[in-house]
C-alpha positions in Angstrom: 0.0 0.0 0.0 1.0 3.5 -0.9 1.3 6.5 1.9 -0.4 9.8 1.3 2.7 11.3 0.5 3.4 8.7 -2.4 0.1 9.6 -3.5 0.4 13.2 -4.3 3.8 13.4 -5.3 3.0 10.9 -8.0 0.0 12.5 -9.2 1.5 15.7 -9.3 4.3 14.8 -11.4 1.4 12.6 -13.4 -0.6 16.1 -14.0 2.5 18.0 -14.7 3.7 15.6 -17.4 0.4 15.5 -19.1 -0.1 19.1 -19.2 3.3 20.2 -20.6 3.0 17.3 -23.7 -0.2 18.8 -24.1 -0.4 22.7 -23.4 4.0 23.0 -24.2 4.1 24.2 -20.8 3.8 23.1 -16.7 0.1 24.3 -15.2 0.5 27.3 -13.1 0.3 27.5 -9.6 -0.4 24.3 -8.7 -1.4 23.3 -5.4 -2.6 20.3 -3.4 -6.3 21.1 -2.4 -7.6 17.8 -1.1 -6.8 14.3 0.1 -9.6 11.7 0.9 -9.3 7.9 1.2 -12.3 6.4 -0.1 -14.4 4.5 1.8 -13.5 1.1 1.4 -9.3 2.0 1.6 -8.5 1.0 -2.2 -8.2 4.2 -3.4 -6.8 7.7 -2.7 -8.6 10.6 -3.5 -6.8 13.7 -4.2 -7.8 17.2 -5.6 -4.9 19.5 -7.2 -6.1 23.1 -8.5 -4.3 25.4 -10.5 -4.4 28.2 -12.7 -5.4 28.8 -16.6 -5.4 32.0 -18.3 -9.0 33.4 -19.5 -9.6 32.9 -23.0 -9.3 36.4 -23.1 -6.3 38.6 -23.9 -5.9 41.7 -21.0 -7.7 44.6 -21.9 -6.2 48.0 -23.1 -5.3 50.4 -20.8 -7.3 53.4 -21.1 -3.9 55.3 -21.7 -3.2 53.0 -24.5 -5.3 51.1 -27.9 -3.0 48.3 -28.0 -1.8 45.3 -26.0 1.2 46.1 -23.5 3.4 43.9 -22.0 2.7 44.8 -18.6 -0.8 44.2 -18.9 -2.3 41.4 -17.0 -4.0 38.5 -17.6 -6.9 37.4 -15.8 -6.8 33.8 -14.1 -9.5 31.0 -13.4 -8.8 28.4 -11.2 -9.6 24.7 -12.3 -9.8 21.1 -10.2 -9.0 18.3 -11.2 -9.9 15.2 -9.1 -7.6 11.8 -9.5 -8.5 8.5 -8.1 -5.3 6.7 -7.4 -5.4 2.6 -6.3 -3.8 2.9 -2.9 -2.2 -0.5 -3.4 -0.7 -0.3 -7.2 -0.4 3.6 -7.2 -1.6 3.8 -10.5 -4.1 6.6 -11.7 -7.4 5.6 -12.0 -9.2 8.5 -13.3 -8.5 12.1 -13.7 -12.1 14.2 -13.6 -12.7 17.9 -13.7 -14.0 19.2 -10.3 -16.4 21.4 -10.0 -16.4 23.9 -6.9 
């Protein structure tokens, strides 16, 4: 069986892997936000957040018409929850959590 600690650090690096092959880049700001055992022990439950860009580009300043580069993006925090077999340590399931 796995520890807690096994658990996240695992899944971590899992999330980070599949996000940089995917989006060319490590998500932002990631943070551990939950741990839960399930119920009957065989699996972990664990909840990492972190940040994505709006779809939206920063808005002018009122100074300026066009995009700066000191202008700032505006940031929406996502969930993901993974299920992780407590004895293997493998990954489950990766779902979008909704808060």
């Amino acid at each position: 069986m796995i520890d807690v600690a096994t658990a996240v650090r695992n899944t971590s690096e899992y999330f980070k892997e599949i996000e940089k092959s995917l989006n060319g880049s490590p998500p932002e700001n990631l943070r551990l936000e939950e741990v839960e055992k399930s119920e009957d022990a065989s699996h972990w439950l664990i909840t990492l957040g972190h940040d994505v860009r709006s779809a939206l580009p920063p808005a002018p300043s009122v100074l300026s018409s066009a995009f700066t580069p000191d202008a700032k993006w505006q940031y929406v925090r996502q969930y993901k929850l993974f299920r992780i077999n407590a004895i293997t340590g493998e990954i489950d399931s990766m779902k979008i959590r909704k808060v």
